[in-house]
C-alpha positions as CSV (number, residue, x, y, z in Angstrom):
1,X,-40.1,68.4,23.8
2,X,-41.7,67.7,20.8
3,X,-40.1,67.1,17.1
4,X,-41.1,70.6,15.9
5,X,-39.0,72.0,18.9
6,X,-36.3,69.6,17.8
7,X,-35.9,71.0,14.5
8,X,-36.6,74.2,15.5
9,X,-32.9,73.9,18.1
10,X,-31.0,72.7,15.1
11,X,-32.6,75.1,12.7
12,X,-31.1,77.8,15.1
13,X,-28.0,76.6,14.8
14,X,-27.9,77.0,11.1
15,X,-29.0,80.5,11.3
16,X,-25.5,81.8,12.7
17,X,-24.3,80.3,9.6
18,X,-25.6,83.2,7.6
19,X,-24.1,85.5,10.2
20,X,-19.7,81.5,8.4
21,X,-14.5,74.8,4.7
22,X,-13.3,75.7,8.1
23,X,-13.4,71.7,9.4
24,X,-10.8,71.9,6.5
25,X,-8.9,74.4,8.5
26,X,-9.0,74.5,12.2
27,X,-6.4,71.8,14.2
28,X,-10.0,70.4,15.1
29,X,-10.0,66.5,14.1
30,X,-13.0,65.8,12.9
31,X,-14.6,63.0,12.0
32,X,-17.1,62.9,9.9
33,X,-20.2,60.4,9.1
34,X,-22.4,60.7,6.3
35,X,-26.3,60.3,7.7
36,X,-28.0,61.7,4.6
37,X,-27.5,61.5,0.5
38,X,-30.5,62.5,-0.7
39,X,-31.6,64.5,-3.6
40,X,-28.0,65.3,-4.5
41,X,-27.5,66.6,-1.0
42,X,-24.9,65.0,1.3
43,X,-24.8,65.8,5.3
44,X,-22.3,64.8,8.0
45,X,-22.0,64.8,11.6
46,X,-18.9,64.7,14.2
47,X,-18.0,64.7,17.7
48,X,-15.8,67.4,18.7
49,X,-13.4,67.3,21.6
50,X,-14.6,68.6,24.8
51,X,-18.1,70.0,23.7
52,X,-21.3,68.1,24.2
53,X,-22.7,69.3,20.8
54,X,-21.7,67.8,17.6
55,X,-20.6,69.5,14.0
56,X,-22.6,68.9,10.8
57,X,-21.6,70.1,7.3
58,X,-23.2,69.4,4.2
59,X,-22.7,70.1,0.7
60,X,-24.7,69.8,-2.8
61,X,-24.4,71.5,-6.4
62,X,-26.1,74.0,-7.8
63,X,-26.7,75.4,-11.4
64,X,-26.4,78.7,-10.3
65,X,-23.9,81.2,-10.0
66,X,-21.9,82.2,-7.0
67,X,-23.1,85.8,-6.8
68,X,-26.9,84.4,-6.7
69,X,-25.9,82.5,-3.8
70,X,-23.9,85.2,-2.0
71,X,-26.9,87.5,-2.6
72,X,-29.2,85.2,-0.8
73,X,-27.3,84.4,1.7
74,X,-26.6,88.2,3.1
75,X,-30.2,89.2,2.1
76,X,-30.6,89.0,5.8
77,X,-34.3,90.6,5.4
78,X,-35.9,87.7,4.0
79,X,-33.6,85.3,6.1
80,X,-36.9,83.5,6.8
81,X,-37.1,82.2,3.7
82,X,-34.5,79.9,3.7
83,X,-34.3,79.2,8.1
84,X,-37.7,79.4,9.4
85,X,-36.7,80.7,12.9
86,X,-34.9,83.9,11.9
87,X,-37.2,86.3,13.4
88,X,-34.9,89.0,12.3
89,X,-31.0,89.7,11.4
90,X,-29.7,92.9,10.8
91,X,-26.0,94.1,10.4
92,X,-25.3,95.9,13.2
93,X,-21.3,98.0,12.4
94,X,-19.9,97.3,8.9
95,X,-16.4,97.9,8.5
96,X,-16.0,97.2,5.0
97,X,-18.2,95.4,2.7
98,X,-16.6,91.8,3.0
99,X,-16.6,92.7,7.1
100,X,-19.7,93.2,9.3
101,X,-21.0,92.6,13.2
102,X,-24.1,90.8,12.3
103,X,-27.2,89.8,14.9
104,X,-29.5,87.4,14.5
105,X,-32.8,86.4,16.8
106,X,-33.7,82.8,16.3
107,X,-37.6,82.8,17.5
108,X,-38.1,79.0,19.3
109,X,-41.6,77.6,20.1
110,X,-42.5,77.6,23.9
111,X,-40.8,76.3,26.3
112,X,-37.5,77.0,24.9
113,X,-36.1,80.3,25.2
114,X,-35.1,82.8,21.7
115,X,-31.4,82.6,21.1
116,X,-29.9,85.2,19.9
117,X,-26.2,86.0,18.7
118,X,-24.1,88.8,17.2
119,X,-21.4,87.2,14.8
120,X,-18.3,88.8,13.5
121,X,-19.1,87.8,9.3
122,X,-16.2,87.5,7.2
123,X,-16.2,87.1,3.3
124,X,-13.1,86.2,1.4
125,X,-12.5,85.5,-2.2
126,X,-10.0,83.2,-3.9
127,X,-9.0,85.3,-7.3
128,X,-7.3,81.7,-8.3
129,X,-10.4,79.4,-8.2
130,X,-13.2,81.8,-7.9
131,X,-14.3,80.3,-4.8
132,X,-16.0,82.7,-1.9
133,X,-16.1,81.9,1.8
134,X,-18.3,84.0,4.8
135,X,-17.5,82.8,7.8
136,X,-18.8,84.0,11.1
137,X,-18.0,83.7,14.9
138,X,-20.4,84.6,17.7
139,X,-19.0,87.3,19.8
140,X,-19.2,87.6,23.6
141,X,-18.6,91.2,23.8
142,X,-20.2,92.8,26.9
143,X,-20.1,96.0,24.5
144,X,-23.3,93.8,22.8
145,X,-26.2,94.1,25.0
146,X,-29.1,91.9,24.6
147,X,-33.1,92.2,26.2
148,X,-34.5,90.6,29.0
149,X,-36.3,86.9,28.2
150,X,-33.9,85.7,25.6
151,X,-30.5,84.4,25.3
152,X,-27.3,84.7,24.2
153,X,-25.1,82.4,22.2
154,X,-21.3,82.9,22.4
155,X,-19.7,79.9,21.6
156,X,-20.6,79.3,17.6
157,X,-18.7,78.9,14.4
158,X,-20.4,78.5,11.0
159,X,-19.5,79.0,7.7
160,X,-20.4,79.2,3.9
161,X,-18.4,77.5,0.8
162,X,-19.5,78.7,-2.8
163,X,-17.1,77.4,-5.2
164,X,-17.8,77.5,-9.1
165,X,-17.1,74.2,-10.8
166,X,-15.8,73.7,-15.0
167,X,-19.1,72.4,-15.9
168,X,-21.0,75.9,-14.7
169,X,-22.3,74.2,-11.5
170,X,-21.9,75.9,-7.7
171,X,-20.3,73.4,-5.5
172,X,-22.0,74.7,-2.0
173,X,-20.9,73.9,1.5
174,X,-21.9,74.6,5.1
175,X,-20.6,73.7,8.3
176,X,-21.7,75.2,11.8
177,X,-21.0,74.0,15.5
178,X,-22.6,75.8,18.1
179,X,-23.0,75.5,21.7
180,X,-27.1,77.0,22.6
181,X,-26.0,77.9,25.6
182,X,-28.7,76.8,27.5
183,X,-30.8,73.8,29.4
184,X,-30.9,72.0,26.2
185,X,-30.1,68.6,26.5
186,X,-27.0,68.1,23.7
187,X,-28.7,64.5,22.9
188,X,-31.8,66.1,21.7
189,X,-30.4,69.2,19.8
190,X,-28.0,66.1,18.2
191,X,-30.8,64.2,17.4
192,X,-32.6,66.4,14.3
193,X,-28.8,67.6,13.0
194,X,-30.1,66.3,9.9
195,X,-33.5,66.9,8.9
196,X,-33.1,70.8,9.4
197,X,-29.7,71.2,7.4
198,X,-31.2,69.2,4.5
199,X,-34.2,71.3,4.6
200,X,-32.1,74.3,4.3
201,X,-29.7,73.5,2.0
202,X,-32.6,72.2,-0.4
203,X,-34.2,75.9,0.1
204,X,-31.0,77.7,-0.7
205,X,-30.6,75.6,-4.1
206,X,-34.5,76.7,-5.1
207,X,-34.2,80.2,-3.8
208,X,-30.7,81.0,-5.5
209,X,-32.1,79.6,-9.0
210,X,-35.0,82.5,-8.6
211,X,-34.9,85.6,-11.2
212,X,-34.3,87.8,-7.7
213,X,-31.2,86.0,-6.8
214,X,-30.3,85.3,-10.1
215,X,-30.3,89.4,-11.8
216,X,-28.6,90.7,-8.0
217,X,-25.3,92.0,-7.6
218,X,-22.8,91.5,-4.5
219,X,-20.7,94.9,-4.7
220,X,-17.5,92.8,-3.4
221,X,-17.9,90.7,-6.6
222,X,-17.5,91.0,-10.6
């Protein structure tokens, strides 16, 4: 498997995280270990007990706003944009519009099956700090049917962080830990959980600076 594949497996994972800072508040010990601080981007890795696939969270600021990023990240449409393997996402029952069953089809390079997943999403705000969280859990619900030839992830947290700082700056945070569910050797989707999430995170702070982002509006914020 080559190292476009490779990123490709991680760059899946961070997909569910538009469909998700919860290390901060799970009774999961983590422990985390910086691999990358570059470009004012910081990501981590951990082991996690009795899973073969590790957590990665990263964070960066942004001189942005938090509605700019909250409109990019559920412009689930263009989800491309920002995770190159999102073939396509789509909300599939909203029950409110901080609540939603989202699904998401990550498109892999041969030999490695799609994965695909429907998450339950979840926004919150905190009306003391400003901050706004999504997080999202993949659901294995037999009421969610998916096509032959791909497969289905149901073991997969991820999450979002947007919190505005005193200086006008966006503090943002991810996090994700996802089992593929597959003939995917943990080792090798380990191996690249850095490249991908810097890439990402690097996109999201260009994209959310953009005159589309920044003139949207969120109808769950002011």
């Amino acid at each position: 498997m080559g190292k476009v594949q490779l990123r490709s497996l991680v760059g899946m994972l961070l997909v569910w995280a538009m469909s998700s800072a919860v290390w901060a508040q799970t009774d999961i010990d983590y422990e985390w270990h910086l691999k990358r601080d570059r470009d004012g981007i910081q990501v981590y890795v951990s082991k996690v007990a009795d899973s073969k696939f590790k957590a990665m969270r990263a964070h960066m600021l942004v001189e942005t706003s938090v509605r700019s990023l909250v409109a990019l990240i559920t412009d689930l449409e263009n989800c491309r944009q920002w995770a190159p393997t999102c073939k396509q996402a789509y909300i599939v029952e909203r029950f409110s519009p901080t609540e939603s069953i989202v699904y998401s089809h990550n498109n892999l390079p041969f030999p490695v099956r799609d994965r695909v997943a429907y998450s339950r999403v979840k926004w919150t705000r905190d009306l003391e700090t400003g901050a706004v969280v999504m997080r999202s859990s993949a659901l294995a619900d037999a009421n969610y049917k998916v096509r032959k030839g791909v497969i289905q992830v149901t073991d997969a947290m991820s999450e979002w962080r947007f919190t505005p700082q005193a200086d006008g700056q966006v503090l943002v945070e991810s996090f994700v830990h996802a089992d593929p569910n597959g003939a995917i050797p943990a080792w090798l989707t380990n191996l690249l959980m850095v490249d991908t999430p810097f890439d990402t995170m690097r996109q999201v702070r260009e994209l959310a600076q953009t005159e589309k982002y920044q003139q949207a509006t969120v109808p769950f914020l002011p």
